[in-house]
Backbone as CSV, one residue per row, in Angstrom:
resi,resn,N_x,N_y,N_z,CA_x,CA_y,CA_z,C_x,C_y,C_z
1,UNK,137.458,89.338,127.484,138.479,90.376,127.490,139.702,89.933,126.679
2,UNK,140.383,88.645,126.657,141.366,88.074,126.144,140.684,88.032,124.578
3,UNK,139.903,87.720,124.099,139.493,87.110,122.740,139.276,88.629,121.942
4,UNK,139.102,90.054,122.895,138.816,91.389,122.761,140.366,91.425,122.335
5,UNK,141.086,91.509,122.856,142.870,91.918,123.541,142.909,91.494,121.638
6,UNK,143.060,90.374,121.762,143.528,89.109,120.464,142.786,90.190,118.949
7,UNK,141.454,90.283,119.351,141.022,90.779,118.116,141.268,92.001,117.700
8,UNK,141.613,92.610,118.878,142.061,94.355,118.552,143.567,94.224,118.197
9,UNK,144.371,93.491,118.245,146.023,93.344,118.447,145.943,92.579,116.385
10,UNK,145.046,91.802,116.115,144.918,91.329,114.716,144.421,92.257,113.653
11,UNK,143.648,93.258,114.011,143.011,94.378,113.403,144.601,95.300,112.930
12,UNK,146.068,95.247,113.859,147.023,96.077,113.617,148.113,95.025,113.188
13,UNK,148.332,93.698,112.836,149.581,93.363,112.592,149.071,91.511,112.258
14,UNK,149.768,90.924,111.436,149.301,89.488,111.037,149.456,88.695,112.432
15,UNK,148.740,87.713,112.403,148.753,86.735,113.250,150.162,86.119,113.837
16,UNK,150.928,85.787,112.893,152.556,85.809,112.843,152.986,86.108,114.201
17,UNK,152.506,87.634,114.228,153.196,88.575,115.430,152.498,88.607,116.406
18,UNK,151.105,87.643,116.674,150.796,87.832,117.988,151.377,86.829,118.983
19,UNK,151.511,86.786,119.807,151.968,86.138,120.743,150.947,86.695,122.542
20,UNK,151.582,85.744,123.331,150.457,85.234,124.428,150.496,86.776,125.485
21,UNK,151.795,87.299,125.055,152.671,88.139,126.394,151.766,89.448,125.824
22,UNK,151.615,89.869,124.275,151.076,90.761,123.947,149.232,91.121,123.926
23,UNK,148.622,90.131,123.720,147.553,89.782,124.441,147.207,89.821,125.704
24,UNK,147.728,89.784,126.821,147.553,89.865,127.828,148.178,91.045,128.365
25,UNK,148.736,92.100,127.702,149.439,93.392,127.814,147.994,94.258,128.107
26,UNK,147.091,93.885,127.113,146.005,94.315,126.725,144.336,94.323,127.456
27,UNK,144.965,93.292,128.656,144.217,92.851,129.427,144.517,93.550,130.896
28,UNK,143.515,93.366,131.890,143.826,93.540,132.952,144.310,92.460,134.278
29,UNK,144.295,91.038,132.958,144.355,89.860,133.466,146.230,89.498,133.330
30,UNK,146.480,88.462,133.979,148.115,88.049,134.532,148.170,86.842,133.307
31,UNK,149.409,87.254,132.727,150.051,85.867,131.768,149.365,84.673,131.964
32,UNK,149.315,84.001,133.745,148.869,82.803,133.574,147.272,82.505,133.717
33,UNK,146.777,83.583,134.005,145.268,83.772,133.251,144.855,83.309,132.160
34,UNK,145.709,83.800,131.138,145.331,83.254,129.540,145.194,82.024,129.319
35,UNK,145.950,81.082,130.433,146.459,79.049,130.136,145.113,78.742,130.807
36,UNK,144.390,79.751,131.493,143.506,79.344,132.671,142.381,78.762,131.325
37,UNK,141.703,79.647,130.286,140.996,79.519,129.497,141.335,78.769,128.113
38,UNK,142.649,79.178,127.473,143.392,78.441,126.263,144.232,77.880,126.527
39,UNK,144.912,77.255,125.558,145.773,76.477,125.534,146.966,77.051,125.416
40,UNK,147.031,77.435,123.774,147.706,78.442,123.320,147.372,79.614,122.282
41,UNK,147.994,80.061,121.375,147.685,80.989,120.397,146.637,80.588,119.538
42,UNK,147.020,79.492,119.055,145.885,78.765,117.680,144.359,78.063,118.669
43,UNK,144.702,78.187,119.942,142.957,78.081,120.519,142.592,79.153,120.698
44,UNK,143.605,80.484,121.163,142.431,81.548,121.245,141.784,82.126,120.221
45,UNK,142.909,81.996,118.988,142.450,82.357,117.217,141.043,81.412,116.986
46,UNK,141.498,80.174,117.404,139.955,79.126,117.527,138.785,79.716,117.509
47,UNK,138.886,80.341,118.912,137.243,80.913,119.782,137.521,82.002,118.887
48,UNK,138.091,83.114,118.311,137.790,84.240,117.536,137.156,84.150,117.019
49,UNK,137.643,83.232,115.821,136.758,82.394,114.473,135.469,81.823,115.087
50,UNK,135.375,81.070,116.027,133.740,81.155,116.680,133.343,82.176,116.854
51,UNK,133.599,83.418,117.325,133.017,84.193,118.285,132.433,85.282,116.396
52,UNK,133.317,85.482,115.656,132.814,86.040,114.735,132.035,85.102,113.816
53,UNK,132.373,83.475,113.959,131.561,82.929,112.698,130.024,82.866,113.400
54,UNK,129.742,83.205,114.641,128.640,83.068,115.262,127.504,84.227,114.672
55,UNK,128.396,85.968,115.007,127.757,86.556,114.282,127.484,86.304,113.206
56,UNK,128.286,85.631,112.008,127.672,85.592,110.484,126.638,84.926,110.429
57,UNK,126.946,83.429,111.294,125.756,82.637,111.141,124.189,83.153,111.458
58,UNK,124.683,83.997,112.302,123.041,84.734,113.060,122.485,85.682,111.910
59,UNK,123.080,85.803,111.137,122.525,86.886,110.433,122.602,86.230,109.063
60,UNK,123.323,85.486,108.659,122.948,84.459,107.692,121.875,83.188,107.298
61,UNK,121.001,83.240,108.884,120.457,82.926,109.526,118.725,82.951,109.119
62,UNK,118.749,84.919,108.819,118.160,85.563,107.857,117.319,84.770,107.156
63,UNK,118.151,84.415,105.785,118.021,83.923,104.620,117.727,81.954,104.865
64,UNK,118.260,81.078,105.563,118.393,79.835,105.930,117.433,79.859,106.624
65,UNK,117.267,80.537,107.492,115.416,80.201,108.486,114.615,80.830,108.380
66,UNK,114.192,82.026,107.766,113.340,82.637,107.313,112.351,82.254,106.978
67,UNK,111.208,82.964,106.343,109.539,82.678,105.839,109.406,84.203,104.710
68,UNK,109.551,83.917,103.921,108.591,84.302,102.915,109.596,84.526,101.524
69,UNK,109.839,85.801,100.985,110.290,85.705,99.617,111.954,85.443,99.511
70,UNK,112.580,84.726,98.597,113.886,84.463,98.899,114.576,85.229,98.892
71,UNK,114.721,86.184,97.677,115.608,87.091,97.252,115.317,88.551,98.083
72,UNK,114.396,88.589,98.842,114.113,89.165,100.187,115.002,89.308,101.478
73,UNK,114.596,87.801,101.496,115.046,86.998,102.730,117.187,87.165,102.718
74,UNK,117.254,86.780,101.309,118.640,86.877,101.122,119.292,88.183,101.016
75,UNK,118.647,89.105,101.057,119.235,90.587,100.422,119.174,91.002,102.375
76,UNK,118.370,91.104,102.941,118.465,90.946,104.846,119.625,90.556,104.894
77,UNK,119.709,89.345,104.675,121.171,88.082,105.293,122.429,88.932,105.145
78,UNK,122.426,89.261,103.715,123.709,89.983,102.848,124.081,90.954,103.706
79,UNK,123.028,91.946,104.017,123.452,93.408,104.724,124.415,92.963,106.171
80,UNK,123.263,91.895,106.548,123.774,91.547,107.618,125.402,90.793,107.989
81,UNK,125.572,90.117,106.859,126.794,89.871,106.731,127.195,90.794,106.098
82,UNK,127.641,91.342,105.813,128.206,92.593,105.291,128.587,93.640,106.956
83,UNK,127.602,93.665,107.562,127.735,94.522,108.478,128.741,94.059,109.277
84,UNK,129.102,92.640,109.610,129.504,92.380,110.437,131.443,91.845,109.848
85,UNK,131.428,91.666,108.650,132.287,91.540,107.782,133.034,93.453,108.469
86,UNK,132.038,94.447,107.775,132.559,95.765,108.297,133.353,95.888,109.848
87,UNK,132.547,95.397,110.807,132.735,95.527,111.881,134.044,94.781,112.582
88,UNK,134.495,93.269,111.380,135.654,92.713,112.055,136.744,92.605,110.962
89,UNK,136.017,93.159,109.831,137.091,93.139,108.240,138.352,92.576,108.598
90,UNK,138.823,93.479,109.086,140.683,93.580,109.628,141.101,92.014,110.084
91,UNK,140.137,91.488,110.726,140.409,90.476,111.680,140.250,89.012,111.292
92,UNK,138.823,89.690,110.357,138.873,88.196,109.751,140.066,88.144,108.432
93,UNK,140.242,89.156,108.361,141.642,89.238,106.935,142.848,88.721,107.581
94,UNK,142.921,89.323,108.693,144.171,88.514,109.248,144.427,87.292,109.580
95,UNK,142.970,86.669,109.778,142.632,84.937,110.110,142.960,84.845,108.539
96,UNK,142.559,85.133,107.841,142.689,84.463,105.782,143.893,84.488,106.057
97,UNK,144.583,85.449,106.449,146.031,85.196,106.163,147.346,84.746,106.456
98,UNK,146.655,84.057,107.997,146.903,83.321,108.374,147.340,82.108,108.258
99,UNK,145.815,81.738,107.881,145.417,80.676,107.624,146.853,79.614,105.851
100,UNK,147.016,80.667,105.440,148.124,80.402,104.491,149.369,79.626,104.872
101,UNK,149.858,80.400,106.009,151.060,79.955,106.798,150.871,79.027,107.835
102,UNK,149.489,78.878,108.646,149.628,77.871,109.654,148.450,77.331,109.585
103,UNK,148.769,75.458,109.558,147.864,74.774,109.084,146.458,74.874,110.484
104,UNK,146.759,75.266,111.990,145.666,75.072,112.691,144.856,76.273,112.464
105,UNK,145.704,77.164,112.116,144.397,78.667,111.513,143.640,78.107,110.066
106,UNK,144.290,77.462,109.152,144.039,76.938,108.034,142.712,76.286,108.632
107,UNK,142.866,75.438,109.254,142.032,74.201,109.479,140.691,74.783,110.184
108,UNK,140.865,76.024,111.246,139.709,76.372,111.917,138.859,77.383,111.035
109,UNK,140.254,78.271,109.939,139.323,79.062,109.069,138.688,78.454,107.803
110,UNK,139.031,76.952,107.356,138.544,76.651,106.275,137.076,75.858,106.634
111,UNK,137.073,75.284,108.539,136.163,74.927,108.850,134.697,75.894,108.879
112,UNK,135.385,77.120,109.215,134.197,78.317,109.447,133.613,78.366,107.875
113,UNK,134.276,78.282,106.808,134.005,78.997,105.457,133.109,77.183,104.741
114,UNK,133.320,76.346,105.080,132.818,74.888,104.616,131.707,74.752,105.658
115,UNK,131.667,75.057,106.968,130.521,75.186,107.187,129.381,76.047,106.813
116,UNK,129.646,76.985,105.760,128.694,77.916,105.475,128.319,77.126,104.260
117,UNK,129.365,76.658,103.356,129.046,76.077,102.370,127.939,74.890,102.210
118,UNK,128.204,74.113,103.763,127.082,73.035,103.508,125.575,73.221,103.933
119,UNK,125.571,74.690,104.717,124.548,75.145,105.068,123.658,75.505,104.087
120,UNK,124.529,76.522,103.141,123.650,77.207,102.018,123.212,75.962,100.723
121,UNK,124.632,74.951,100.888,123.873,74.000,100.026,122.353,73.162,100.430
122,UNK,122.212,73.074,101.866,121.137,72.506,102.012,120.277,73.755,101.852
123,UNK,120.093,74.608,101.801,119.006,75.637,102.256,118.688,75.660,100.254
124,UNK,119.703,75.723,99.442,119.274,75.944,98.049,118.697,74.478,97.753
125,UNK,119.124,73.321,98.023,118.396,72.479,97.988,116.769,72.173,98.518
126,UNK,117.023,72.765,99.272,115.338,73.442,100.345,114.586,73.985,99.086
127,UNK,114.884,75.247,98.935,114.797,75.700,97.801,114.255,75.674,96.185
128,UNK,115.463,74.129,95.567,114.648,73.717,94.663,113.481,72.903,94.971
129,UNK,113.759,72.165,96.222,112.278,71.191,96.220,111.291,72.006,96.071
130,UNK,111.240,73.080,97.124,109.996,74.751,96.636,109.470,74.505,95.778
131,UNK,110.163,74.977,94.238,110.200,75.342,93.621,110.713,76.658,93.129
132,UNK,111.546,77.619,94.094,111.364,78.705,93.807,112.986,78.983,92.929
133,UNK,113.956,77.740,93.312,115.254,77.784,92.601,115.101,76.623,91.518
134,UNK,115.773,76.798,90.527,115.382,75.963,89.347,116.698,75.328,89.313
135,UNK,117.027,73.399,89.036,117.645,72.945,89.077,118.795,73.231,89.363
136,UNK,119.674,72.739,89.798,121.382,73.068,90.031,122.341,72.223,90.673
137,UNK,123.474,72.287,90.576,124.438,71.213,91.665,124.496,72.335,92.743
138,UNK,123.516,71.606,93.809,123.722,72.786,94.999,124.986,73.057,95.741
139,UNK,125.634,71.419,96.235,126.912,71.658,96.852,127.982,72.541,96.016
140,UNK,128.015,72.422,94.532,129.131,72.974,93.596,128.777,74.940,93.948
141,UNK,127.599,74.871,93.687,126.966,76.345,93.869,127.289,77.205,94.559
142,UNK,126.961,76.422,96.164,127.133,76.415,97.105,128.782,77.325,97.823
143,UNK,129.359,76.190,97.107,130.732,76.361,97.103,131.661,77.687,96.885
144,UNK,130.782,77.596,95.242,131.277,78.720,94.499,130.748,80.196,94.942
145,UNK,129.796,80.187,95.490,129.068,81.603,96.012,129.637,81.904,97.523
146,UNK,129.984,81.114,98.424,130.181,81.366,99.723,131.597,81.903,99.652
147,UNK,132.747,80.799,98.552,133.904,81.374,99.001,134.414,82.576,98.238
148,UNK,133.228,83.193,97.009,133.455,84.073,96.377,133.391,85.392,97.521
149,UNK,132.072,84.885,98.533,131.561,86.083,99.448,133.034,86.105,100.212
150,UNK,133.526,85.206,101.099,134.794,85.134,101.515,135.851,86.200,100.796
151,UNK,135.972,85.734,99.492,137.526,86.705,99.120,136.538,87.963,98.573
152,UNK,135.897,88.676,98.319,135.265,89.393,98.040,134.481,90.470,99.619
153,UNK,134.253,89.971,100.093,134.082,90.436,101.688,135.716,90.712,101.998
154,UNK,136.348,90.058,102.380,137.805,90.210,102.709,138.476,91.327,101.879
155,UNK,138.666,91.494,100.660,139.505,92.056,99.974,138.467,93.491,99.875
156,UNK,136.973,93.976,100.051,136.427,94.953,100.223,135.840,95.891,101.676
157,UNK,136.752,94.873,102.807,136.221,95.085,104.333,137.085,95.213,105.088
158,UNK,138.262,94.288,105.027,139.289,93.855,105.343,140.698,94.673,105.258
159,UNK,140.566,95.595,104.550,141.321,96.653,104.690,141.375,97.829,103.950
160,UNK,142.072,98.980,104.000,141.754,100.306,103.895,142.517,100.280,102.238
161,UNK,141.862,101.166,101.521,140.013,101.679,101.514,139.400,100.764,101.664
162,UNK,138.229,101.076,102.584,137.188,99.982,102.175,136.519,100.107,101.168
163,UNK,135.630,99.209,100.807,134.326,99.825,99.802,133.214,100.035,100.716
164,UNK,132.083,101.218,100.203,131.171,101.506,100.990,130.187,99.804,101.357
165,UNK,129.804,100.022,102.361,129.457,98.764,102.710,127.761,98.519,101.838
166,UNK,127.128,99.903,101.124,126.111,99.296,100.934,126.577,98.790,99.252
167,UNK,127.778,99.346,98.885,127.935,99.067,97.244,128.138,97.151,98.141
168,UNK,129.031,97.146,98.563,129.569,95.337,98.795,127.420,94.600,98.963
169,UNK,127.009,95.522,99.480,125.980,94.834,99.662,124.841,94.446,98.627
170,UNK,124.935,95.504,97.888,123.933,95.491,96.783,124.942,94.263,95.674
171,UNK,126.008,94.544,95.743,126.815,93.692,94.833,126.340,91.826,94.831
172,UNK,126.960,91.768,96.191,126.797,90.427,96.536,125.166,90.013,96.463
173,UNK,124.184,90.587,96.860,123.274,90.638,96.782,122.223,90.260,95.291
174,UNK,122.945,91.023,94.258,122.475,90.936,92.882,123.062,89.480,92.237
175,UNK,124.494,89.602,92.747,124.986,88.010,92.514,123.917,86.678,92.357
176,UNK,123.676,86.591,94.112,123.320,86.014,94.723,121.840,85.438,94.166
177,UNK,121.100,86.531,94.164,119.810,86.495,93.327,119.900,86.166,92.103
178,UNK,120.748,86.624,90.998,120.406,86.063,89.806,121.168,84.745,89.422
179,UNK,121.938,84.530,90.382,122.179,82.955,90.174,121.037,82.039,90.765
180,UNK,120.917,82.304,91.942,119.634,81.446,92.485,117.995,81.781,92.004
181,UNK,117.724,82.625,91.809,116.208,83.183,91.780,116.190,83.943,90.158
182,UNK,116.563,84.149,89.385,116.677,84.842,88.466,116.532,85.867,88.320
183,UNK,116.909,86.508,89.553,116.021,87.822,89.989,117.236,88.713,90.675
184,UNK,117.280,90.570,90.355,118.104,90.716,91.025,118.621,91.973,90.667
């Protein structure tokens, strides 16, 4: 309910302006409820960033544990992140922007976005051993494709207008493929 309160209160105003009293306005729970579970502000922003990097991972998940064609497997993943990018746009934009001004949002949102990075680098490394990706610096790749999805998800999800979610999808998607698979 609190991590609900937090994410609906970030969807309307930067992180800046949330505070513990307004979060719990939102709740049916008492001020000292909130200390019961967090600490303070930058732990409940913490569990946000879990609670949404969980969805990405599950559906990014897709493409990294999957069985059969890649650019398949990856075009699934995409929608799926995409969908869920749709579903918290606002929120995770407000964590990016956060993250600018305060180094523990910095630190938990650059952790969420570097953990994707070392994921997909091992999975393209997976990949070339296959055979199905042809040589590359995976970590550099890696890098460059995840945090492109980052400001590119953000700046097309993240706030009004959006872009239709299947253009962001087919977009990232074609990227994705003809850098890795030549295909796309």
């Amino acid at each position: 309910e609190i991590i609900a309160a937090a994410e609906a209160l970030l969807r309307e105003r930067p992180f800046r302006e949330l505070t513990v009293d307004e979060v719990m306005r939102r709740t049916d729970l008492s001020r000292p409820s909130f200390y019961v579970y967090f600490r303070d502000r930058h732990h409940l922003v913490l569990r946000v960033v879990e609670h949404i990097g969980g969805e990405l991972f599950t559906m990014a998940d897709r493409w990294f544990k999957g069985e059969g064609d890649g650019p398949t497997l990856a075009r699934e993943a995409t929608e799926g992140i995409v969908a869920v990018f749709a579903e918290h746009g606002p929120v995770l934009r407000a964590l990016a922007d956060a993250a600018a001004d305060d180094p523990d949002v910095d630190e938990a949102y650059g952790q969420l976005v570097n953990s994707f990075v070392e994921v997909t680098a091992e999975h393209i490394e997976h990949e070339m051993a296959a055979g199905r990706i042809l040589p590359l610096d995976a970590h550099e790749t890696a890098k460059a494709l995840v945090w492109m999805n980052e400001r590119y998800l953000t700046l097309s999800l993240g706030r009004e207008p959006t872009t239709e979610r299947a253009v962001v999808a087919r977009t990232l998607h074609t990227i994705w493929s003809r850098v890795l698979y030549g295909k796309g």
